[in-house]
C-alpha positions in Angstrom: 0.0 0.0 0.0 2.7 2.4 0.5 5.2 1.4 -2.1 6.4 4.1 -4.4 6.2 3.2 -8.0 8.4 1.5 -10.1 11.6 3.0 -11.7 10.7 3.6 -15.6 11.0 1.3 -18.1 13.1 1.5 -21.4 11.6 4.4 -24.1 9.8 3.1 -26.7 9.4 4.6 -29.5 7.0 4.9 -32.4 7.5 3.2 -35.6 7.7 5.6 -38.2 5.2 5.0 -40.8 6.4 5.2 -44.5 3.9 7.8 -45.9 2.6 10.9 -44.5 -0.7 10.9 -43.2 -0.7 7.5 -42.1 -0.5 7.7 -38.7 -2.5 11.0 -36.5 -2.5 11.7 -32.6 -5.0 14.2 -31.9 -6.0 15.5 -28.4 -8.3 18.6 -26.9 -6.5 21.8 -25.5 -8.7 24.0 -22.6 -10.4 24.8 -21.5 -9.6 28.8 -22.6 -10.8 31.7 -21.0 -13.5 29.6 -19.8 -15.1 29.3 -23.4 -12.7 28.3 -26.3 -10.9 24.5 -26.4 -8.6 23.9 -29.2 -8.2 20.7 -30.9 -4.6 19.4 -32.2 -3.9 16.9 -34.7 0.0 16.3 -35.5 1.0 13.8 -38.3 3.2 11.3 -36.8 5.5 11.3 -40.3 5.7 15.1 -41.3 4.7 16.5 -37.7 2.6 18.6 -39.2 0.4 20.3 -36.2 -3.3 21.6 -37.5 -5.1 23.2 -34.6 -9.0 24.5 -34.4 -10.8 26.7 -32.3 -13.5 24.6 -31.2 -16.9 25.8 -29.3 -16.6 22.2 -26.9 -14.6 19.0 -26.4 -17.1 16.8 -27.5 -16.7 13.3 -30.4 -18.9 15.3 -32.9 -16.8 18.4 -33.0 -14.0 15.7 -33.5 -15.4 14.1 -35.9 -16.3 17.5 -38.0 -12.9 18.8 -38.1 -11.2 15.2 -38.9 -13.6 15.1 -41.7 -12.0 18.4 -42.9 -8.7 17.4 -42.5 -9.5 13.9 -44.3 -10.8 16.0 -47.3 -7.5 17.9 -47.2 -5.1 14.8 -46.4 -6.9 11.8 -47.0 -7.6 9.2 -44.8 -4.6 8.0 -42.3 -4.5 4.6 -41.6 -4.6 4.3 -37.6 -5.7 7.4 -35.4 -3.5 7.2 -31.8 -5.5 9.6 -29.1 -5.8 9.3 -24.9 -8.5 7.7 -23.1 -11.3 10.5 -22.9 -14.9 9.6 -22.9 -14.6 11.9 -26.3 -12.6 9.9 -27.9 -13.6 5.8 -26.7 -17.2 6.9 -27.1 -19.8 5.1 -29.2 -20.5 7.9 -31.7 -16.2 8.0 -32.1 -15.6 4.2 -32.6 -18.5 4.2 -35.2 -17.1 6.6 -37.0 -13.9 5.1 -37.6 -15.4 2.2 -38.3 -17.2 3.4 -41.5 -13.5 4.7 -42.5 -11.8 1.7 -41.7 -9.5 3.4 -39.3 -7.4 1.9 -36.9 -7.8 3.5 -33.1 -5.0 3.3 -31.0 -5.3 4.5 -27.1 -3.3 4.3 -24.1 -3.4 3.1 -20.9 -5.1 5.8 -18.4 -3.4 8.2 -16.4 -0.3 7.2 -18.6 0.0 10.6 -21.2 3.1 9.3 -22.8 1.5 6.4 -24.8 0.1 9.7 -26.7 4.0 12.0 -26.7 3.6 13.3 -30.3 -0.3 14.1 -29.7 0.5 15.5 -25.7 3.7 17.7 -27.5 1.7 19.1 -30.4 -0.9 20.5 -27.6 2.2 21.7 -25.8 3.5 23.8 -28.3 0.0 25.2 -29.4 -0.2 25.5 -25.3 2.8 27.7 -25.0 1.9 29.8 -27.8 -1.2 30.9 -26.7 0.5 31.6 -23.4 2.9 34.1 -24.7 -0.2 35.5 -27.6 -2.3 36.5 -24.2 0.4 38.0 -22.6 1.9 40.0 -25.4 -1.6 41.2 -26.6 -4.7 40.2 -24.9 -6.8 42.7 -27.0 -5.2 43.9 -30.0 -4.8 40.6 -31.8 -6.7 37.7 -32.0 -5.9 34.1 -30.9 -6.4 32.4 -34.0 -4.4 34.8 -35.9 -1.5 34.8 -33.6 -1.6 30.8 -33.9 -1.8 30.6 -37.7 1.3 33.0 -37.6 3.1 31.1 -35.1 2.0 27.5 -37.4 3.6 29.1 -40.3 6.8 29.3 -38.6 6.8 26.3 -37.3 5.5 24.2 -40.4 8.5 26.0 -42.4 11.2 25.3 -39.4 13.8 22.0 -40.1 12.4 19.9 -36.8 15.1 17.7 -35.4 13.5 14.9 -35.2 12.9 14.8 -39.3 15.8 16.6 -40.6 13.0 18.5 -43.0 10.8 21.0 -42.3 7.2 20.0 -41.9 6.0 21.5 -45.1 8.6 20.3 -47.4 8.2 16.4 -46.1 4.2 17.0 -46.3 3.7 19.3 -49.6 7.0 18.3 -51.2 8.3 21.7 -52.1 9.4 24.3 -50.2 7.4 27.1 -49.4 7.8 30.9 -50.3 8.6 32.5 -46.9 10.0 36.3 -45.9 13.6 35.1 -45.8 13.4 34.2 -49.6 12.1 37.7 -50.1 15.9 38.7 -49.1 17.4 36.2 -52.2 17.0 37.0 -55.6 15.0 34.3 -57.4 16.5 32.3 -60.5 13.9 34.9 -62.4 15.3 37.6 -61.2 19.0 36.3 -61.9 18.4 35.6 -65.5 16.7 38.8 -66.4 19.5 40.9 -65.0 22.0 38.9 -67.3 19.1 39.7 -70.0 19.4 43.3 -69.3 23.4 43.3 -68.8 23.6 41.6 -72.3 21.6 44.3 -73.7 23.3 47.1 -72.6 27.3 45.4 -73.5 25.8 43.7 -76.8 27.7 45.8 -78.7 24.3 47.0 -80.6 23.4 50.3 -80.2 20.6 50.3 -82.9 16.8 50.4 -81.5 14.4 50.7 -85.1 11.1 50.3 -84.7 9.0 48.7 -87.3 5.1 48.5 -87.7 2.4 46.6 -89.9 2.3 48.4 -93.7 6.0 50.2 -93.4 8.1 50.2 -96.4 11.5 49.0 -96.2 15.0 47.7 -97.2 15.3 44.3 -97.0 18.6 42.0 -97.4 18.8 40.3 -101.0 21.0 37.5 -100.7 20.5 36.3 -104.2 23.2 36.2 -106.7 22.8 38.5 -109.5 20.2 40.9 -107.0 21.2 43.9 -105.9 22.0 44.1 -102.4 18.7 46.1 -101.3 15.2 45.7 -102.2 12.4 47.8 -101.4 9.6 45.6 -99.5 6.4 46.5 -97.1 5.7 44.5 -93.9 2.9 42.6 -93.9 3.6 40.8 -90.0 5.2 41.2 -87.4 5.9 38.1 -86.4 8.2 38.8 -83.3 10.1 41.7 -81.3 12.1 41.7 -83.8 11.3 39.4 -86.5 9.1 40.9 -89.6 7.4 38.8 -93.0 7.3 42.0 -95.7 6.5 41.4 -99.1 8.6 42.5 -101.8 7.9 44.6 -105.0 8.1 40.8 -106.9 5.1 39.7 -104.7 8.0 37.6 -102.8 7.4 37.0 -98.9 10.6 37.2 -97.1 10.7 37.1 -93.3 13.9 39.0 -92.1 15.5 40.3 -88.7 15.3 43.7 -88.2 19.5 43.8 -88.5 18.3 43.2 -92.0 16.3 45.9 -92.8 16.1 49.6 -93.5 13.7 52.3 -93.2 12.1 52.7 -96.5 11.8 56.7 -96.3 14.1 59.5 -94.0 11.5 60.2 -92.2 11.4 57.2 -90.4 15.1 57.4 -90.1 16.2 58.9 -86.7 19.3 58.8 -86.6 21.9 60.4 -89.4 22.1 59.5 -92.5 25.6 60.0 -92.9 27.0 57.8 -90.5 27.1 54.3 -92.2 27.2 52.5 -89.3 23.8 53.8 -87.5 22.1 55.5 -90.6 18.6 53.4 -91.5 19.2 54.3 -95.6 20.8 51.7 -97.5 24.3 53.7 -98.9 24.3 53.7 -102.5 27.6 53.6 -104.8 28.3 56.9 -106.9 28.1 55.6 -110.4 26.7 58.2 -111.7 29.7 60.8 -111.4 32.6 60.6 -114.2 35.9 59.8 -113.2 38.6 62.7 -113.2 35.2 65.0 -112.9 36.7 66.7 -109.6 33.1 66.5 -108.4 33.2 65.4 -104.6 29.3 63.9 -103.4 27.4 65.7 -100.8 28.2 64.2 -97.0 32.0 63.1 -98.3 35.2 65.3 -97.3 37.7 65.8 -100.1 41.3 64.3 -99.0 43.9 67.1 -99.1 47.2 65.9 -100.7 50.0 66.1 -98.0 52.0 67.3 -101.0 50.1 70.5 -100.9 50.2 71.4 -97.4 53.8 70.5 -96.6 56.5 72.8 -97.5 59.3 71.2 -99.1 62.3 70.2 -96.8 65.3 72.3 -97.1 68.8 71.7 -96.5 70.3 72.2 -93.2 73.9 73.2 -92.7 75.8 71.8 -89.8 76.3 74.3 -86.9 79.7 76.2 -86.8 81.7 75.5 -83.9 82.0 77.6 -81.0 78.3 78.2 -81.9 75.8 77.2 -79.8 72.4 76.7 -81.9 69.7 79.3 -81.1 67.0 77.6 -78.5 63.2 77.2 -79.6 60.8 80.0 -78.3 58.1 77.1 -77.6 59.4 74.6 -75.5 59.4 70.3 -76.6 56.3 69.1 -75.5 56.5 66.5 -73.0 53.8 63.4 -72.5 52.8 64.5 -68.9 53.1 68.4 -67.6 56.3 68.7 -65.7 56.0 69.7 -61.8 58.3 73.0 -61.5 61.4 72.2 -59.8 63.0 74.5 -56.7 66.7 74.2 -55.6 66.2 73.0 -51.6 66.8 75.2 -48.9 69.4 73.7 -46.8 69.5 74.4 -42.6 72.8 76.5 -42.5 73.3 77.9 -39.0 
C-alpha cells in the first residue's frame, strides 16, 4: 500500500510510418478563458500540427474537423489519441469504423503512450500563453496561432531533418527570408538586361504593320537592297514583308532599313547607325573633280607640306639658337625648386 512506483521502463518509440498521413494523434487543449478549447492533430511522419478553435470537447466536433482534415489529407491509416470519454465513445468508434481506421489509445493516467499528440498540444499550449500575454486585445488568438503554425510548419524539426511542409507538400514554401534572395527569375533577367546594354548593338528601329522598307537580297545576280512592305510582325524583332516581286521574305530587323528618312532617326551620314541603304556613286565621271554631298575631299600632303630644305651643320664655338616654344612632353612637368638647406 505504501510502495512508491516502479523505476521507468526503457523508451519506446514509435515506428515511423512510410507515408505521411498515415498515422495522427490528436488530443483537446482547454479549457480557454472559460469558453474556447482547441483541438490538435499532428502527423506522426511530417509532424505537421493543424489546430482549431473549437466551441466544446465533444466526439462530434472531433469528428467535424477530422472530416475536414481527411478531405485535405486523406484518410490515415490508424488514429493514436488518450482515453477520454470523447474519444472511446460510441459515436467515435462508429465513426472510424465506416473509414476503416485503426484507433490506438493508451493506458489511463499514462500521457506518454500519446507523446507526439501530448507535445503538439504543448507547443499550441505555449503559444497561446505568450499571444495572451503580449496582446490580450489587439490581436486575436487564431491569428496569432496561424502566424506562429507558419513558422513552425516552415522550421527544419530535429527529429525529421525537414521541415514540416517540405516532407508534407513536397516543395518548399515561399517565406519572408526568400524575399531577401533573388529568385533564379530575377537572376536571368538581369544577365538579359546586362547583355543588352554590352551587346555591342546600339541600334533600336522600330518597325510596324504596312511600313516600307530595305530588306537584305541575298541572291546572286540581285542587288543588295530591295524595297519591300511588312505585312507581319511576327516577333520583337522578327518581320514577314513582301517584296515589290510579290516575294514574302521574313527577315531580322538587323536586315532591314527604313524605306523613307522620315522614319530614319538617326543620321544619315553615318554608315554605321544610318537606316538608308548607302548607295555607290556611279553616276559621277571619273577625273570630274566633283566630290558627293556628305564626303570630305582628302587634301594631298604634298600640298600642305613645305618642301624640306637643307640644313647646314652648326659652326663650332656656336651654340644653336634655342626654340621659343618649348618640346612638349607626354605628362606636364611639376616645376622644380633648388632646396633650402639648414645652415646655422
Amino acid at each position: 500500500q505504501f510502495r512508491s512506483c516502479p523505476p521507468r521502463s526503457v523508451l519506446q518509440p514509435w515506428p515511423l510510418p512510410g507515408a505521411v498521413c498515415t498515422r495522427l494523434h490528436i488530443d483537446y487543449l482547454g479549457p480557454i478563458n472559460k469558453t474556447t478549447y482547441c483541438f490538435v492533430i499532428q502527423d506522426s511522419t511530417s509532424k505537421w500540427i493543424e489546430n482549431y478553435f473549437v466551441p466544446s470537447a465533444t466526439a462530434s466536433v472531433a469528428i467535424d474537423r477530422l472530416l475536414e482534415v481527411f478531405a485535405r489529407f486523406g484518410l490515415p491509416r490508424a488514429i493514436t489519441s488518450d482515453g477520454a470519454k470523447c474519444f472511446t465513445g460510441q459515436e467515435f468508434r462508429n465513426f472510424l469504423q465506416t473509414y476503416g481506421i485503426i484507433h490506438l489509445t493508451g493506458p489511463p493516467f499514462h500521457p506518454q503512450a500519446n507523446g507526439a499528440g501530448e507535445s503538439a498540444v504543448k507547443i499550441i499550449h505555449n503559444c497561446i500563453r505568450k499571444a495572451l500575454a503580449v496582446s490580450p486585445q489587439k490581436t486575436s488568438l487564431k491569428t496569432f496561432v496561424d502566424k506562429y503554425l507558419f513558422q513552425h510548419r516552415n522550421t527544419i524539426h530535429s527529429g525529421i531533418g525537414d521541415t514540416p511542409a517540405g516532407m508534407l507538400l513536397k516543395k518548399k514554401p515561399l517565406i519572408l527570408f526568400d524575399l531577401m534572395k533573388p529568385t533564379s527569375e530575377d537572376v536571368v533577367l538581369g544577365r538579359q538586361i546586362s547583355m543588352t546594354k554590352h551587346g555591342g548593338g546600339n541600334r533600336n528601329l522600330t518597325l510596324a504593320k504596312n511600313d516600307t522598307v530595305w530588306a537584305r537580297d541575298f541572291r546572286e545576280g540581285h542587288p543588295k537592297w530591295t524595297r519591300g512592305t511588312i505585312v507581319e510582325v511576327l516577333g520583337q524583332q522578327t518581320f514577314l514583308l513582301k517584296t515589290e516581286d510579290e516575294k514574302l521574305w521574313r527577315r531580322h530587323i538587323d536586315q532591314l532599313w527604313p524605306g523613307s528618312q522620315k522614319e530614319n532617326s538617326l543620321s544619315a551620314t553615318d554608315p554605321q547607325t544610318s537606316n538608308v541603304p548607302p548607295k555607290p556613286h556611279e553616276d559621277l565621271p571619273l577625273g570630274s573633280g566633283l566630290v558627293p554631298d556628305g564626303v570630305q575631299p582628302r587634301v594631298s600632303q604634298s600640298n600642305t607640306t613645305p618642301a624640306a630644305q637643307p640644313c647646314s651643320p652648326p659652326k663650332p664655338g656656336r651654340t644653336p639658337p634655342k626654340s621659343a616654344t618649348p618640346p612638349r612632353t607626354p605628362r606636364p612637368q611639376r616645376e622644380r625648386k633648388e632646396p633650402d638647406w639648414y645652415r646655422p
